[in-house]
C-alpha positions as CSV (number, residue, x, y, z in Angstrom):
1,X,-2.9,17.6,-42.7
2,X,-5.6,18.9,-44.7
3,X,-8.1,20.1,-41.7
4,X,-7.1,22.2,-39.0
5,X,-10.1,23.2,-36.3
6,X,-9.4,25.9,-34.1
7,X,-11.0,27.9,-31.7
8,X,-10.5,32.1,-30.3
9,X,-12.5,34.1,-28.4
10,X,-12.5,37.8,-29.5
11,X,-11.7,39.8,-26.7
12,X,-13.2,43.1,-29.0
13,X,-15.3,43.6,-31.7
14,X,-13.8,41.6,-34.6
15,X,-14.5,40.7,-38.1
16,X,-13.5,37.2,-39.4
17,X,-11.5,36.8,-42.5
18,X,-11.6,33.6,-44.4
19,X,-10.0,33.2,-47.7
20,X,-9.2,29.5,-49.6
21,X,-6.2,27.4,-48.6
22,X,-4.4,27.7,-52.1
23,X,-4.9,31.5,-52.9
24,X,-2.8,31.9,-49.4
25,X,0.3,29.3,-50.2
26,X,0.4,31.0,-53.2
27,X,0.2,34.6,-52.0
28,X,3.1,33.0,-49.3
29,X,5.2,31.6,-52.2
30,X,5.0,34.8,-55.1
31,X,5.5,37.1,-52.1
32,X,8.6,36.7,-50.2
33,X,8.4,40.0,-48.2
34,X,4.1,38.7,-46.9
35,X,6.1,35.6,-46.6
36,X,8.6,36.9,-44.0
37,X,6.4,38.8,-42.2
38,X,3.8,36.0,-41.7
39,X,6.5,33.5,-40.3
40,X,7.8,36.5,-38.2
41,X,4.2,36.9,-37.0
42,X,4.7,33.0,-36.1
43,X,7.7,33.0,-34.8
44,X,6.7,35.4,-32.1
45,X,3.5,33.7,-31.2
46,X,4.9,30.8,-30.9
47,X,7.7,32.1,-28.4
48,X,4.9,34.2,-26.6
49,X,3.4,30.2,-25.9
50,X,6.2,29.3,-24.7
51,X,7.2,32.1,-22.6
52,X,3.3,31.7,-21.0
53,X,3.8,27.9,-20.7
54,X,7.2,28.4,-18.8
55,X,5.3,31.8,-16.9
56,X,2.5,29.1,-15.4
57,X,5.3,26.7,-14.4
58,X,6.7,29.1,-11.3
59,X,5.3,27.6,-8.3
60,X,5.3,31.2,-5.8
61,X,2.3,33.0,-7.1
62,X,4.4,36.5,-5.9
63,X,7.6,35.3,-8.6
64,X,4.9,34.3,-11.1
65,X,3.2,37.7,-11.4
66,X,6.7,39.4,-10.8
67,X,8.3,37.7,-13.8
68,X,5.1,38.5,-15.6
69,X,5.5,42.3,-15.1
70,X,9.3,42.0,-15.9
71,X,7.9,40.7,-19.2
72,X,5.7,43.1,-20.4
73,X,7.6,46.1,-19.1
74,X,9.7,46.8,-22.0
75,X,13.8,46.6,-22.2
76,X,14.0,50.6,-21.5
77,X,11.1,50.7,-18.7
78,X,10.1,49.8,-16.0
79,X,6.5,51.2,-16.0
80,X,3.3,48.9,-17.7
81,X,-0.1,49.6,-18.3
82,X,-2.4,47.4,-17.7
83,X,-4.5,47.5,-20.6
84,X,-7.0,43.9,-19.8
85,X,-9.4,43.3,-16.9
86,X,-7.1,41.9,-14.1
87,X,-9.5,38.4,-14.7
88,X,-7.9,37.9,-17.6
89,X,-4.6,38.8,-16.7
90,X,-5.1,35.9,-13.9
91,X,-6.6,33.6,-16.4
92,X,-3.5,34.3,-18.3
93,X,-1.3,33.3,-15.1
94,X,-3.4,30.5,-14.1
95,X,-4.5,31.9,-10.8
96,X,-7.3,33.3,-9.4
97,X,-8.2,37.1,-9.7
98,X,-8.0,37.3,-5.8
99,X,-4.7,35.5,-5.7
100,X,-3.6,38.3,-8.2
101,X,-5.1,41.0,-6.7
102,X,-3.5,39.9,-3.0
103,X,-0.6,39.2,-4.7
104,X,-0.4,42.9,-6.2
105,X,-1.2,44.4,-2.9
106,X,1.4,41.8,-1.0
107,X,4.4,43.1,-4.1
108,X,3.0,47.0,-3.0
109,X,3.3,46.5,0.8
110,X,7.0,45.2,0.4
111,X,8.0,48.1,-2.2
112,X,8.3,45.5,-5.2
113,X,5.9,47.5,-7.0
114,X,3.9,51.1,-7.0
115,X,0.3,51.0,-8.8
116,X,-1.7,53.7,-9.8
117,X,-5.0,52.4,-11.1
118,X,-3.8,50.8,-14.1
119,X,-0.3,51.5,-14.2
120,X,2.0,49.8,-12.4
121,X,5.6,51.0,-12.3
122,X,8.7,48.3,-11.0
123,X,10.6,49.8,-8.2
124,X,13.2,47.0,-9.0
125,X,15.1,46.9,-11.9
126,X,13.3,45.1,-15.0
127,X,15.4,41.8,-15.5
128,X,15.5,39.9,-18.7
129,X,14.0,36.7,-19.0
């Protein structure tokens, strides 16, 4: 396939870098260690797709955001801070911002969760997807 359109939205500032097709193949093949860490770069984007895809899939909008916490609290943790509007983490989950933010409130009611501001700290143990 010789054409490839894609789109992003920048979610900061940003500057663009474009650069021709065949200088990067062979900057890809005359450097194995780039090499490696650009299909490492791939490999986890593509499983951070697929963990998203399989995220939106869980029906109970109280599981989805739970699993989604579990995910982004890291292995030794079980504190996360939030570091994108709560809109986008929604958008992210495919549900409303109100269903997240009732959802939040519903997970800090019934001791799931505590949340300060942007921090929010799992009074469960983090499981591992």
């Amino acid at each position: 396939m010789e054409n490839y359109t894609c789109s992003a939205i920048a979610e900061e500032p940003t500057q663009v870098l474009a650069f021709p097709k065949q200088q990067f193949l062979n900057t890809l093949r005359q450097n194995s260690d780039f090499a490696i860490a650009f299909m490492t770069q791939l490999s986890y984007r593509l499983h951070m797709t697929k963990t998203m895809v399989e995220l939106r899939s869980i029906r109970s909008a109280q599981e989805r955001v739970l699993h989604y916490l579990r995910l982004m609290a890291s292995p030794e943790k079980n504190t996360i801070v939030l570091n994108q509007p709560l809109k986008d983490i929604a958008a992210d989950l495919s549900i409303s911002p109100e269903a997240l933010s009732r959802t939040l409130a519903q997970l800090t009611h019934e001791g799931a969760i505590a949340r300060k501001k942007r921090t929010i700290t799992l009074l469960e143990l983090p499981t591992s997807s």
